[in-house]
N, C-alpha and C positions, 0 to 999 in steps of 0.2 A: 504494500500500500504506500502511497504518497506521501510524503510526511506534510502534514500540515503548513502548511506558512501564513502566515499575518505577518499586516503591518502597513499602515495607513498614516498617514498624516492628520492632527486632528488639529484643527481650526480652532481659535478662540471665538465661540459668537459673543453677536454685542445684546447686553440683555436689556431689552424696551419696554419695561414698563412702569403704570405710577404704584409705588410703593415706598414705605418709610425708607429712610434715608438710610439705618439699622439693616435693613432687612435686602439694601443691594451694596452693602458695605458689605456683609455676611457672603451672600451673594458671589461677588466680584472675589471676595478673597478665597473662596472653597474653589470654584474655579479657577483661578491662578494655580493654584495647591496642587491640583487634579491635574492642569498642564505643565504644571515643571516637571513631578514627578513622572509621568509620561515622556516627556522629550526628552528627561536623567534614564529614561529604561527600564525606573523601578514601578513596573506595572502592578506589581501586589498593593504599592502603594495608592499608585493612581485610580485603583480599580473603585474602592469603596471612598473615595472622593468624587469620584464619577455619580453615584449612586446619591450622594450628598446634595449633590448640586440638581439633580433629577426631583429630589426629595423637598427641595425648595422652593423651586419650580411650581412643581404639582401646588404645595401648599398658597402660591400665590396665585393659580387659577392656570398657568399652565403646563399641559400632559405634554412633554415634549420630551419622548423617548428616546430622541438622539443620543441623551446621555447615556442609558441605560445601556443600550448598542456601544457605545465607548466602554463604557463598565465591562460589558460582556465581552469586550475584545481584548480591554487588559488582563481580564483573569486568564483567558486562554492564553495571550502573551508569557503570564506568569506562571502555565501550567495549571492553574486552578481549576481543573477542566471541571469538577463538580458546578461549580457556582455560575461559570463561563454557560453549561451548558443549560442551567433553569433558566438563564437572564435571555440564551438567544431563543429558547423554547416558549416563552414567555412573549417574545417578538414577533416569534413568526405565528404564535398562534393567535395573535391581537392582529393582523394583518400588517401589522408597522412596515413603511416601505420606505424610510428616510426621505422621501421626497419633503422638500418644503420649498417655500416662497418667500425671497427676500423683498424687501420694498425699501429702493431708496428716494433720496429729491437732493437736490442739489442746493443749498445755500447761496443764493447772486450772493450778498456783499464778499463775503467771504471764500467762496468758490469750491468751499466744502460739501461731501457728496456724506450724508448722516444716512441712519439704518434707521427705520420705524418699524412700529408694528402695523397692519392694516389698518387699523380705526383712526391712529395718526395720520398716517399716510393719504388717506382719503379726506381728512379732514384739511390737512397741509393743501391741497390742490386749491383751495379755494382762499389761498396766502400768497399775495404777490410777490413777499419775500422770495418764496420758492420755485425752484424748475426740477426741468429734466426728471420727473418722476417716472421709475424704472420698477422693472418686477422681474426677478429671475427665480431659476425653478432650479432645483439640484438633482440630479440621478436617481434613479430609483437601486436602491443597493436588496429589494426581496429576496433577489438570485443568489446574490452572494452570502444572505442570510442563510439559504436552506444550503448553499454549499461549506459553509463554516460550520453549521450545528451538524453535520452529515459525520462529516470529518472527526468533528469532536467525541459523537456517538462513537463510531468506528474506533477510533483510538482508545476508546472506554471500553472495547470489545460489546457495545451494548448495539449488537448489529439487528435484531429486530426492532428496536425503535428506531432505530436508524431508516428500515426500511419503509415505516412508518412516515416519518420525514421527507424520504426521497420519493415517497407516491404521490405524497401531496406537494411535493415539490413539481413535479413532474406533469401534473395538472396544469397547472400556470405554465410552466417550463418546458414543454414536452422536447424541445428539441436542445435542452443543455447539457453539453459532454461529459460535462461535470458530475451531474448526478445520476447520469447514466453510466459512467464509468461506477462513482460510488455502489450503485444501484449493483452493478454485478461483484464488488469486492464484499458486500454485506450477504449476499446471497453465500459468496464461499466462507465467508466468517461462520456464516449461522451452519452452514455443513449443506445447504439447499442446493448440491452439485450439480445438477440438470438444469437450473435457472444459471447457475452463472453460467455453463458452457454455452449455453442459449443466449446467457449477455453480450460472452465474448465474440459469437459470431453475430450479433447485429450493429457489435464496436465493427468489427474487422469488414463487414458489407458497409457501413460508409466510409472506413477509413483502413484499406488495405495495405496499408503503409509504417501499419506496426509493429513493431519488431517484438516487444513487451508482450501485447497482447495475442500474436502467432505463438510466441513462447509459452505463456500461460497455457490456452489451448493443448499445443505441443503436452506441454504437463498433467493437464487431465485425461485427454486423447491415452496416453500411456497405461494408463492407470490398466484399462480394459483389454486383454488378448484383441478383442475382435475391432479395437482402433487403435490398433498398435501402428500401423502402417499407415495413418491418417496422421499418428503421431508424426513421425520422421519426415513426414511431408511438412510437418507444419514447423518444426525447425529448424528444417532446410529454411523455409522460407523467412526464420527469424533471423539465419546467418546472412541470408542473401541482401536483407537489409539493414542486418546491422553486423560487420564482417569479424567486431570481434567479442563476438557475445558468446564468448568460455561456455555461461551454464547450458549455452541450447548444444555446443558442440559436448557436452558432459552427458547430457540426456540422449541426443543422437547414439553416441557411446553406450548408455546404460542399456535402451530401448531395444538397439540391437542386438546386444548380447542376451536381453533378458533373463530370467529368473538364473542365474549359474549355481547357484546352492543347490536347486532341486534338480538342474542337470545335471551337475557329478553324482549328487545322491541316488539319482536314478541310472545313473552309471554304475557305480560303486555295487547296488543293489543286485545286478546281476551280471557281472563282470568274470566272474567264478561259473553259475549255472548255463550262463546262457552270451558267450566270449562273442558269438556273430553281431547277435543283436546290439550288444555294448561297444563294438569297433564303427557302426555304424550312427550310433548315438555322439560316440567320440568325435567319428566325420561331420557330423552334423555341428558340434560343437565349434569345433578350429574352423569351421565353415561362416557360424555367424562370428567367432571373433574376427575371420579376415575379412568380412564385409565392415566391421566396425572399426578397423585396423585406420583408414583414413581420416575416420571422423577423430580417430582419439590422438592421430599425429598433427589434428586441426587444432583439434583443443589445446595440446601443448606447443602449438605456435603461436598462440595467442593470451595464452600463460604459462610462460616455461618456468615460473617462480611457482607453480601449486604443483606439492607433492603430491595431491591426488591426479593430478594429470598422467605428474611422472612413472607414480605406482602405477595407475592403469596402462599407461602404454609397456610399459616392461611386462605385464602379468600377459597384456596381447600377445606381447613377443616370443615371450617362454613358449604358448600354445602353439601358435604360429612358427615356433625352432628357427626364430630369427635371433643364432646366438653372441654375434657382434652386436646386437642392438639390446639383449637384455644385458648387457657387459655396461655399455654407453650410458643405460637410463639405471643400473645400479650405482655407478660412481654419480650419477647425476643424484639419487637421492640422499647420498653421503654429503654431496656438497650444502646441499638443501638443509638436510638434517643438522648440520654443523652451523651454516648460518642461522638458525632458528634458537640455537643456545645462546 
């Protein structure tokens, strides 16, 4: 999974309205507080001064959950993921879309451009003092809201309410990568194996240019004898677009060889009674390790520092009786092994 990222820039707004001279002295200075701490990085801090200044707000008539939304985003900044995630759950379930409407006018003598609230503002229009009365609107941040609370779930390993989130994200959203991606990593959280491999190929039908997500596939594909070879196609196709991605040439490797424990074991089993059958089992053996034999000299070209490369290519080699090359990837694990001290 993705690892989370935040991090936003948070604006000081101007706060416009009539209240005791106490009460935006308080005010102004919890906000301050809320943004040094924020801009110093110390989000634990900033978080419940965010909340503070929400709290003052409301108490002077207005619901203005921006803060909240701020609050919610330092806690998750700060790791706080319990509290981070009531406050964005709490947002998205109040529909809150951060949109809002500024209003300014312009001061002629002075040529200053002042913030009102609407009822000023409307009022001001009809003050020759004033011009240039302006309205702007700010982004709707609801997307980003279901993709941060998705995330946050996810990371809590709390993937059915997650998925809970990304349905009704999804409703509004239907075409976001974001929770459509989420949307099939919660599916494999919770163990719902059949929706995510169903996620992965409706990612890869509009975006066959994945390399991650061929690999994924590739990894469940394997799982089953009977798409075992639907596997190896599918990280071929992770190498082919991304030329040095080890783990799909590790799986390629695995995939081909398949179960080897219960190969030998079933060699071993009748090796003694029944020597035709077991020489044939053996052919069959060294047969898929040489078809695997490229994939695994892929993989140790593209990390010749991972002794599991290097032990796997040597243990090909032994089977295969390629005895200058199990020599070559023995000292090679010596070297390894010695650096690793």
């Amino acid at each position: 999974m993705k690892k989370l990222i935040l991090g936003m820039a948070i604006v000081a707004s101007a706060f416009v309205f009539g209240q005791k001279g106490d009460v935006n002295a308080q005010l102004q200075a919890t906000n301050k507080a809320a943004m040094d701490a924020y801009n110093a990085k110390n989000y634990a801090a900033a978080a419940p001064k965010f909340v503070e200044v929400y709290d003052l707000l409301k108490a002077n008539g207005q619901d203005n959950k921006i803060y909240m939304y701020y609050a919610g985003l330092s806690h998750a900044l700060a790791n706080n993921s319990d509290q981070s995630i009531k406050i964005y759950t709490d947002l998205v379930n109040s529909g809150f879309t951060g949109v809002e409407t500024t209003y300014t006018a312009k001061e002629k003598k002075s040529g200053q451009v002042v913030n009102l609230d609407k009822a000023t503002w409307d009022l001001m229009k009809k003050n020759p003092d004033y011009s240039d009365f302006k309205t702007e609107q700010t982004k709707s941040i609801e997307a980003e809201l279901y993709e941060t609370l998705t995330s946050l779930l996810l990371n809590a390993k709390k993937s059915n309410e997650a998925l809970v989130i990304i349905e009704k994200g999804l409703v509004k959203f239907p075409n976001n990568a974001k929770l459509k991606e989420a949307q099939t990593n919660a599916y494999l959280q919770s163990g719902n194996t059949d929706k995510f491999v169903t996620g992965l190929k409706e990612q890869l039908a509009k975006n066959p240019n994945d390399p991650t997500n061929w690999y994924n596939l590739g990894v469940m594909q394997s799982k089953t004898p009977a798409t075992a070879n639907d596997a190896l196609e599918s990280f071929k196709k992770a190498i082919e677009l991304k030329p040095d991605f080890a783990e799909a040439y590790q799986n390629l490797v695995y995939t081909t060889i398949g179960d080897d424990g219960k190969a030998v074991a079933d060699i071993n089993a009748i090796r003694k009674e029944k020597p035709d059958e077991a020489s044939k089992l053996i052919d069959a053996r060294r047969e898929r390790f040489s078809k695997a034999l490229p994939f695994a000299e892929g993989w140790y070209k593209v990390a010749p520092k991972s002794i599991d490369a290097v032990t796997t290519l040597k243990e090909i080699y032994i089977v295969t009786k390629n005895n200058d090359k199990v020599k070559e990837m023995k000292a090679k694990e010596i070297e390894l092994g010695a650096a690793a001290k």
